[in-house]
C-alpha positions as CSV (number, residue, x, y, z in Angstrom):
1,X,204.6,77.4,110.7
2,X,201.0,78.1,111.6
3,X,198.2,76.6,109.9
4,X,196.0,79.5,109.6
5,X,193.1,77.1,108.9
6,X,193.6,75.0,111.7
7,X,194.2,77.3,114.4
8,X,190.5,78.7,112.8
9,X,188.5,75.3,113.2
10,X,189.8,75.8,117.4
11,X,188.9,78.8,117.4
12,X,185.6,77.7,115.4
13,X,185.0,75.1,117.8
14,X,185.4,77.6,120.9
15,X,183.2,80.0,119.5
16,X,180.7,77.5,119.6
17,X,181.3,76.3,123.1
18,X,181.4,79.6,124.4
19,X,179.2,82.1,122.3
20,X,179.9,84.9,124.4
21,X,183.2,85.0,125.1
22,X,186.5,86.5,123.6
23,X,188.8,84.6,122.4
24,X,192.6,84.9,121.9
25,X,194.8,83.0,120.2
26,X,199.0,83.5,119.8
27,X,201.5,81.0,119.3
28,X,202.4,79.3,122.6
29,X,205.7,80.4,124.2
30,X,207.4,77.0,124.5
31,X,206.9,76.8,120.8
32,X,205.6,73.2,120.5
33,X,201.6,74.9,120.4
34,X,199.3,77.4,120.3
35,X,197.6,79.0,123.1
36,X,193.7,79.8,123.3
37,X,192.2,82.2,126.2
38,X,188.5,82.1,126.4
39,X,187.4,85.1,127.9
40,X,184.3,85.3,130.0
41,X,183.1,88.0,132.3
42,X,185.1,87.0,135.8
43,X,187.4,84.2,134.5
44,X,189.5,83.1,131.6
45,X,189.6,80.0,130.3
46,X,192.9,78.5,128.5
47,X,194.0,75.8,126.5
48,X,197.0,75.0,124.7
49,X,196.4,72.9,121.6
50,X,200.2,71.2,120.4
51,X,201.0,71.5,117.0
52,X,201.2,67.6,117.2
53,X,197.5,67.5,117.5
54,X,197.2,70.2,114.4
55,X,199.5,68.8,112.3
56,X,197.5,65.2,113.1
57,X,194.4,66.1,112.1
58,X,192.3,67.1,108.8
59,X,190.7,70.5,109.6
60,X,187.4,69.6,109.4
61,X,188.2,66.9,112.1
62,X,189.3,69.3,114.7
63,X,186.0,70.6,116.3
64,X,184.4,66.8,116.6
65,X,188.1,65.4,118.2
66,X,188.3,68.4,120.5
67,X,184.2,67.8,121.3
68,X,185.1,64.3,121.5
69,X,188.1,65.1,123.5
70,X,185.3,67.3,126.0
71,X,187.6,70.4,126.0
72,X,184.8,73.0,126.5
73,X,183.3,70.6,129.4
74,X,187.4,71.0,131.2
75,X,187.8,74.3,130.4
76,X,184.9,75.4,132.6
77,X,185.2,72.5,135.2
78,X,189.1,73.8,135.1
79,X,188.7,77.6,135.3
80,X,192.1,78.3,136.8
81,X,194.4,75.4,134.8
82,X,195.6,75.6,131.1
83,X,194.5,72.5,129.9
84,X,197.2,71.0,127.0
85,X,195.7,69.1,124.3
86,X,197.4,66.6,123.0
87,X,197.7,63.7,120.1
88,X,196.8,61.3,123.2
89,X,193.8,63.7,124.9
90,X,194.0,66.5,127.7
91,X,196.7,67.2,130.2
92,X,196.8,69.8,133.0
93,X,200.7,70.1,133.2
94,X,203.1,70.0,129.4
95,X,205.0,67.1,129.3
């Protein structure tokens, strides 16, 4: 089920990060997350946050641990890998 709320404080966060993107969100295909495409003129930029992670935080918490976890900072370093957040921090491959 997808926490409406949660899903809005990423999304909140990567509005704030990236002020002139686009973002997209939709559930993540393996099921276990939800995916986040930060769109910027030339590239695209994408994370997938696992439900894990939602589900083990407060909302309000979810900007500072993703800030904390330096997810904006990957994302751009990263432009061409989908960078998984987990419970545990960032990953480049699921698993």
């Amino acid at each position: 089920m997808i926490d409406e709320q949660k899903v809005g404080a990423v999304l909140e966060y990567l509005r704030g990060s990236f002020p002139r993107a686009t973002l997209e969100h939709r559930p993540d295909c393996s099921g276990n997350g939800h995916y986040f495409a930060v769109k910027l003129e030339g590239s695209i930029l994408q994370a997938v946050i696992s439900e894990e992670f939602l589900e083990g935080c407060e909302t309000a918490q979810i900007p500072t641990r993703l800030g904390k976890f330096t997810l904006a900072e990957h994302l751009r370093d990263l432009p061409s890998e989908i960078v998984y957040v987990t419970t545990a921090g960032l990953q480049l491959e699921a698993g």
